[in-house]
Structure formats: structure tokens, C-alpha cells
N, C-alpha and C positions, 0 to 999 in steps of 0.2 A: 909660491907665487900665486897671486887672484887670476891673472889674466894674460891670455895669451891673443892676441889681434895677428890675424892671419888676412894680409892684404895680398890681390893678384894683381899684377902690373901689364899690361898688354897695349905699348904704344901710346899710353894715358900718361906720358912725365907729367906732366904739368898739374894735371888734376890729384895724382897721385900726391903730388908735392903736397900739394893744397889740403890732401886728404889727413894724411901725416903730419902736417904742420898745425891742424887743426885737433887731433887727440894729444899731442905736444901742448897745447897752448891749454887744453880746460882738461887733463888727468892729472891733480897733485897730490900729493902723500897717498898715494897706491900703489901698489905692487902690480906690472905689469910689463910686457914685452911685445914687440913687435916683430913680425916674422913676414919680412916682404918677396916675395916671389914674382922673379920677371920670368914669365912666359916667351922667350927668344923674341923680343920687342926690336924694332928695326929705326928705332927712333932715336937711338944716344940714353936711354932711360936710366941702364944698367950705372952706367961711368957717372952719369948725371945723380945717380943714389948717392953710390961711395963717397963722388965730393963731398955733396949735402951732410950727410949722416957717419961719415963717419966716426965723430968724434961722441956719439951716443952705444953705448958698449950695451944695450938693450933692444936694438935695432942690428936684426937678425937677417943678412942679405942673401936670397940665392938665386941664381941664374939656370933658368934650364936652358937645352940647347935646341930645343924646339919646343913652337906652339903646344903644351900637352891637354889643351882643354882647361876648362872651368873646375871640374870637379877633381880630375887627377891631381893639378897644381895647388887645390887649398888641400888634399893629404898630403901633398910634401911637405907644406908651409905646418900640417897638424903633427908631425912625424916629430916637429922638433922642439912642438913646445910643451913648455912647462909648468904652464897655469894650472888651475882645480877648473877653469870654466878655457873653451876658445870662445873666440866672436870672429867668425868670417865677414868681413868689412867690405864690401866695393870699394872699390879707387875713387868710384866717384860721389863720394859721398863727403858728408863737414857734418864735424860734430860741433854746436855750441854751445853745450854745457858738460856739467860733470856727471854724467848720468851710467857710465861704469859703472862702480863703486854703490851707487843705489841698486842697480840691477840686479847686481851680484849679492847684495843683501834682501832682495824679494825674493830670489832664487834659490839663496839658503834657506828661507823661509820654508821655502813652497816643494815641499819633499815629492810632490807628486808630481811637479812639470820636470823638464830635462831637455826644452829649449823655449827660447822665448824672443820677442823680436820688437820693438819699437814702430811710432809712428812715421812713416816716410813722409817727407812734404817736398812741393817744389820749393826753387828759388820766392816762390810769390805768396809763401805760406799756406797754399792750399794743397790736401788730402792726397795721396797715390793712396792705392790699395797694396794692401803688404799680406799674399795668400789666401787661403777658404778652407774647401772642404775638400776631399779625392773625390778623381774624377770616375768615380762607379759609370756604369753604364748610362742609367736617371740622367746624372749629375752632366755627361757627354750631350746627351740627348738637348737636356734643358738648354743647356750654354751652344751647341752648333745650330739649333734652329726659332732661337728667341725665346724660350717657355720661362724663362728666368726672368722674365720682364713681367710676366701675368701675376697678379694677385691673387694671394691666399698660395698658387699654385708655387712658389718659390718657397713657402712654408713646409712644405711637405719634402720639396726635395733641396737642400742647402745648395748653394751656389759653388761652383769648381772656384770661381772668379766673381765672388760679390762686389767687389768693385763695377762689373758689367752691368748689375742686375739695376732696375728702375723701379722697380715696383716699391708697394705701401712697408713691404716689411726690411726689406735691406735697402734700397732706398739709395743704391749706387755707395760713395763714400761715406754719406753719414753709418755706413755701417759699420766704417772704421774710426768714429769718434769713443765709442767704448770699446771697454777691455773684454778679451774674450779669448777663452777657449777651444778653439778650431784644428784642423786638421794639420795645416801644415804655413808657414810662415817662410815668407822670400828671404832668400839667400841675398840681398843684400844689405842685411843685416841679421846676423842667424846667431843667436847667445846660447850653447851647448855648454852641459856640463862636458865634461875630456872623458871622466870613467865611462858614460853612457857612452859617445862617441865610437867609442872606441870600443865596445861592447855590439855596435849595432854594424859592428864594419867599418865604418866611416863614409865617406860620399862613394856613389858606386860610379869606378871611370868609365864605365862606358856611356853614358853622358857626357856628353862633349862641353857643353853651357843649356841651361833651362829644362826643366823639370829634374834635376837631379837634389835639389833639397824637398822634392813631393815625395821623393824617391824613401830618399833614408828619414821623413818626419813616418813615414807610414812604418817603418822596420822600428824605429822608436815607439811607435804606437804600439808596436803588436807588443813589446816589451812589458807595457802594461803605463809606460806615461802618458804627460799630456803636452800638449803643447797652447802656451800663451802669447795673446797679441795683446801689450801692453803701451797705453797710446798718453800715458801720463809721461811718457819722456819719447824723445823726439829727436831728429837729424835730418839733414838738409841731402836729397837724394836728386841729382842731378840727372839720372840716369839714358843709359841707350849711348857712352860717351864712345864704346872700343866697337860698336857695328852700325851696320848699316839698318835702315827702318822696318827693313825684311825679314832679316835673320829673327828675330824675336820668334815672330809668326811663323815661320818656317820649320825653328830649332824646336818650338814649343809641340808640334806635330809632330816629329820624329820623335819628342821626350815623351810625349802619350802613348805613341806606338813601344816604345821600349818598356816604358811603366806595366804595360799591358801584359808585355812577354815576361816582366819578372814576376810579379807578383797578380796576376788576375787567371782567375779559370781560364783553359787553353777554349772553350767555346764563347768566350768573351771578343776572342779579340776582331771574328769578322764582323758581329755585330758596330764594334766600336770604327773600326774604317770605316763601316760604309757612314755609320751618322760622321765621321769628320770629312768624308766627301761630300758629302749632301750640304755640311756646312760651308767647306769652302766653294761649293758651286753657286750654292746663294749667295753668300757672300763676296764671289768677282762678281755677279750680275749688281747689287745692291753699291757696294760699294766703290764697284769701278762707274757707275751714273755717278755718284756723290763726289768720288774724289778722284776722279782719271786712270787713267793708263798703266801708272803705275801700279796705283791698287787693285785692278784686276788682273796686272799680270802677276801681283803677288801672292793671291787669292788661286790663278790656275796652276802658279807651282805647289802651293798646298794641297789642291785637287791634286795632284802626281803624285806626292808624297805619300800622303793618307792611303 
């Protein structure tokens, strides 16, 4: 089998439906299987699958009995499949073409990547940013206190988050109109070879949701791969549909602090709190003027966190 599609389900029926019913509708003459995983969803999602689907003997159901995170629940969804490649898919995502099947022939190709990721767009056809570079010390620095916005100076040290950056050289999204080779590529669309996968650990659970695909693209790196942002094929990313407008910003702080403890020199890591304090302190002041109450009470939970 080519391909093994590992979706996580968490109180998203509907969009899930949409998700599934959309790689249904544009994957034909390919080998491939679906492996859906409800995270103890509280919304009918579970009963509401099996109706749907059952009668697809390639559509692979499991139910856990509680919430187990982002990264635990796509190993279990990995555990069972059978592809040469997975693709970890968001719920909230629509495929509109056939773009599998091409992927997985650049990938053959390309003996020296071992994951690769496509273009995100909204509804409205414009750019998300899909990943950057690791977030080394520099890289923390530039992105918690704007140095990523300065010219020239963005040259020198690659953006954690190029999508943020403004300046002459990344230029925010146009940076995501070409193909490239970067560090690490978002988990809501994440194209792995299975041997590598599973060679590198797999996602590491103690990541609950977000930064846990920074996590395992760097244990892939260290492997000696690469990883590709290939923006000649594309999928409609709805995203932020199973949390609140918090959590991102929140979860992303904790996934720094963890990143830190696994894999960074142990004198790294006061360094890197204090620059994510320093960032979320400017950042309630700057952003709670701009955008109210809420975003700076967002910004002082991140100040706690860090």
C-alpha cells in the first residue's frame, strides 16, 4: 500500500466528514487507507463515523477512551498503518485535487527528504504559513522581540515562524510561494516516509498539541534528512476548528519549553524563558491596546507559562 492517512477527530463531526469525504472524492486508482482516530469526542462523532463509513473496508475506525493529545493519538492512528509513506491530515482540512499520488512520486524521487508538506490556503485562496526553521536561541530572540521584521537582519538569522517575518527577504507569506527546504513543516499536513517514522520514534507524547512536529522534523534531521515545503500542490486549511483562539499561543509556549528540555544544551533553557517572557510582556502591552482584553489576558497567561 502507498498511503496510509491518519486523521484525529476531537468534537470536529462535521468538518471531519467534509475532510474524508473530500480525499473520497479526488484519490482514484491509488492504494491507500484511512485510519480515523476519535480522541473521546463528546459530540455523537464516534456512531456518526460508523454510520457514514462503514461500508468502506479501507476506513480504519478507533475510539480512544479519553482526550490523549495530538501527538499520542496520530501514534496510534501510525501503529496500524500499512502504507510505504503516512500523511497526518487535520480534520479540518479539504483536499481539491489529486495531489497524493504526485507527492508520493516526488518523494520517491527525492531519496534525501523523509517528510514533506504542501501549501495551506484559507477558504479565500490566500497563503497560511506551513513551518520555518528551529527555534535556536537567535531564532527565540528574533521572533519574541520583532528582530525578524528588520532587514538584512532576518538574513542572517532564519525565521522560527516566516510567516511573522515583514521584512525585504521573507516578506511574511510570499515566503511560502516557493518550494523549499527548511527545518520543520506543520503537522497539519505532514507527508513521512513510515520507515523513517518509525526509525525516529514517532511523535513524542509528551506534547499534548503544537510543537510536537518541531519536535520529531529535528530527530529526522539529526538522521541526516531533509525536510521539503512543496507549494506546487495545495489543500484548503480551515484551521483553529477543535480550540479556543488561546490555546495555540499558549500550547506553543509550553511546546518551546519542552523542545528545550529534550533536545537543547541544559544552559539554554533560562536563556530561552526569559526571552519568551520578555516577549509575552510586550506583547499584552502592544497587543492588548490593538486588540482588547482579551489579548492581553492571553499574552499574561503566556508571561506565567514561559
Amino acid at each position: 500500500m502507498d498511503l496510509s492517512i491518519v486523521i484525529i477527530n476531537y468534537n470536529t463531526k462535521n468538518i471531519t466528514i467534509e475532510c474524508i469525504n473530500s480525499v473520497l472524492d479526488n484519490t482514484k486508482n491509488f492504494s491507500f487507507e484511512i485510519i480515523l482516530v476519535d480522541n473521546a469526542s463528546v459530540d455523537g462523532s464516534y456512531a456518526e463515523f460508523q454510520k457514514r463509513f462503514y461500508k468502506y473496508p479501507f476506513i480504519h475506525l478507533i475510539k480512544n477512551n479519553k482526550n490523549l493529545g495530538f501527538a499520542y493519538a496520530n501514534n496510534i492512528g501510525a501503529e496500524r498503518a500499512k502504507g510505504r509513506y503516512i500523511l497526518f491530515l487535520n480534520s479540518d482540512t479539504v483536499i481539491k485535487n489529486s495531489l497524493f499520488k504526485e507527492m508520493i512520486l516526488w518523494m520517491d524521487k527525492a531519496k534525501d527528504v523523509a517528510v514533506s508538506s504542501c501549501a495551506l490556503k484559507n477558504k479565500d485562496g490566500s497563503l497560511q504559513g506551513s513551518g520555518g526553521y528551529f527555534p535556536t536561541l537567535s531564532k527565540v530572540f528574533a521572533w519574541m522581540f520583532f528582530l525578524e521584521d528588520v532587514p538584512f537582519l532576518d538574513r542572517l538569522v532564519k525565521p522560527f515562524h516566516p510567516v511573522h517575518s515583514k521584512s525585504i527577504f521573507y516578506n511574511g507569506l510570499g515566503y511560502f510561494k516557493k518550494e523549499r527546504r527548511q527545518d520543520w513543516v506543520t503537522g497539519a499536513f505532514f507527508l513521512i516516509k513510515k520507515e523513517i517514522f518509525e526509525k525516529a520514534g514517532g511523535f513524542n507524547p509528551d506534547y499534548f498539541m503544537y510543537t510536537e512536529e518541531v519536535d520529531l522534523c529535528y530527530r529526522v534531521k539529526k538522521m541526516g534528512y531533509d525536510i521539503a515545503y512543496l507549494p506546487q500542490w495545495e489543500i484548503i486549511h480551515l484551521g483553529g476548528a477543535s480550540s479556543t483562539k488561546e490555546f495555540p499561543i499558549i500550547s506553543e509556549y509550553k511546546g518551546i519549553k519542552l523542545f528545550y528540555k529534550k533536545n537543547m544544551p541544559t544552559w539554554q533553557y533560562p536563556l530561552m524563558r526569559a526571552f519568551l517572557k520578555g516577549g509575552a510582556l510586550i506583547r499584552s502591552l502592544i497587543f492588548g491596546i490593538l486588540d482588547g482584553k482579551a489579548a492581553f489576558v492571553t499574552y499574561v497567561k503566556a508571561f506565567k507559562i514561559a
